[in-house]
N, C-alpha and C positions, 0 to 999 in steps of 0.2 A: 477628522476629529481624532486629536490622542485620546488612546485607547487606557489612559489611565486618568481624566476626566469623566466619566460615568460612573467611574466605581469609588473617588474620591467624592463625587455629589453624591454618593450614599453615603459614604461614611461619615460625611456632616451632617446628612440627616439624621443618624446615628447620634451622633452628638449633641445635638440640638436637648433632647430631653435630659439627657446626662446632663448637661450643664444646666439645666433648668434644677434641676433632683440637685445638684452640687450649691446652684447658689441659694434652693431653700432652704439646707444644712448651713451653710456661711450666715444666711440672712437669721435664722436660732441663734444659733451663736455669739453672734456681736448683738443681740437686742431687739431683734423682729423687723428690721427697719431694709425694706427690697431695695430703699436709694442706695443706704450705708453700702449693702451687699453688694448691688450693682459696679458703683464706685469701687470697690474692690475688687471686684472684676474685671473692670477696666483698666485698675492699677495694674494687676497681675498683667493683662493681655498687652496694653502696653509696655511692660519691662521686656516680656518673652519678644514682642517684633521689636524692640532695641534691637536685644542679643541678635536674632535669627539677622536681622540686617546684618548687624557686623561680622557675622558667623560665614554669611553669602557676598560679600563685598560691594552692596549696596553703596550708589553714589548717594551718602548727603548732603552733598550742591545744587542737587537738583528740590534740595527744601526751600533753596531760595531763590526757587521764583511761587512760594506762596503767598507774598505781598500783591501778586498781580491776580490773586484767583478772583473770580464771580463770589460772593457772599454765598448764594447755592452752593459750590464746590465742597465749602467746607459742613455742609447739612450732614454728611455721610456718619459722624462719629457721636451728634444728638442723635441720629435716626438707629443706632446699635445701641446707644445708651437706650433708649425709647425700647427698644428688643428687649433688652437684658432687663431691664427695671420691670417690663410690663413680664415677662414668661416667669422673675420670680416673686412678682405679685399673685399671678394669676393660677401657676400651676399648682398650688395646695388646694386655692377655692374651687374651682374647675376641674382637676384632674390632667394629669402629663396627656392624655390621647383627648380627651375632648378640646383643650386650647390649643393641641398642636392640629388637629381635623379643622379647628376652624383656618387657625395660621396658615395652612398648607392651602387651603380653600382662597384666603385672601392672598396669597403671592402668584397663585396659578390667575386665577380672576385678572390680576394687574399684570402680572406678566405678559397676557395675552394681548393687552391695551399696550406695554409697551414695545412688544413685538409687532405689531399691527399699525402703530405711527410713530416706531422709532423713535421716541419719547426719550430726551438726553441722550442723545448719537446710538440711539444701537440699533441694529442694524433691522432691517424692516424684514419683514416675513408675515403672510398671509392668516390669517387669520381660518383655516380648511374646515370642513366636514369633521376629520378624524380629531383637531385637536379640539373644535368645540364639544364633541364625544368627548372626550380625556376630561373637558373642566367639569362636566355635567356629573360623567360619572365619578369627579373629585367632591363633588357637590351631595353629590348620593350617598357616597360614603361616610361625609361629612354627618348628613340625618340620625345614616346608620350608625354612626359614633355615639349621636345625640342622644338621639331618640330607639337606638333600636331594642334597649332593652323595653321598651314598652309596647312594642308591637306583640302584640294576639294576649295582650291584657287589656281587660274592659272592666 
């Protein structure tokens, strides 16, 4: 595994709230509206991979063979829209750590199901002892997010 893969999934975890906290300033701004915002987010993010492609000498030839994709293939960019609409919905009502304990809670949960039957080509890995440990006590933590301020008050 590169060794600069683990430390680049932290730093989008990192990011993740930042850009929650960033489109709930954008979403004030233009009228309260987390579509508008979202949509401008996704404007921005797509201009930036324009550039970055043409910056890295990305073929775009190989755009044309998207006439031949599965209908599925192209879910990927609703399913980020869905992301970004729903974290700057959600993160002012909720809290940045309580929607992200959940989020983190629901990717680990699926993750494990698509590690486990390879679910859209990836690649199969066992479902262990230790990693069902990791979602549990991802799950724990999750409570503790939730609920722990209320623990040892009655």
């Amino acid at each position: 595994m590169n060794s600069l893969y683990l430390p680049l999934a932290f730093i989008i975890g990192i990011v993740v709230p930042l850009q929650a906290a960033i489109n709930n300033q954008l979403k004030a701004l233009i009228g309260g509206s987390p579509i508008m915002a979202a949509l401008v987010s996704f404007l921005v993010g797509s201009v930036t991979l324009a550039i970055a492609a043409l910056l890295t000498g990305q073929r775009w030839v190989g755009l044309a063979a998207l006439p031949k994709a599965e209908w599925w293939m192209l879910t990927g960019g609703a399913l980020g829209a869905l992301f970004v609409f729903g974290t700057t919905l959600l993160a002012p009502r909720l809290g940045v750590a309580v929607m992200l304990s959940l989020i983190i809670a629901g990717q680990v949960c699926a993750s494990l199901l698509f590690d486990r039957y390879g679910w859209l080509g990836m690649p199969l890995k066992e479902i262990n002892s230790w990693r069902l440990l990791g979602a549990v006590l991802v799950i724990a933590g999750v409570l503790l997010v939730n609920l722990g301020d209320k623990i040892g008050r009655a």
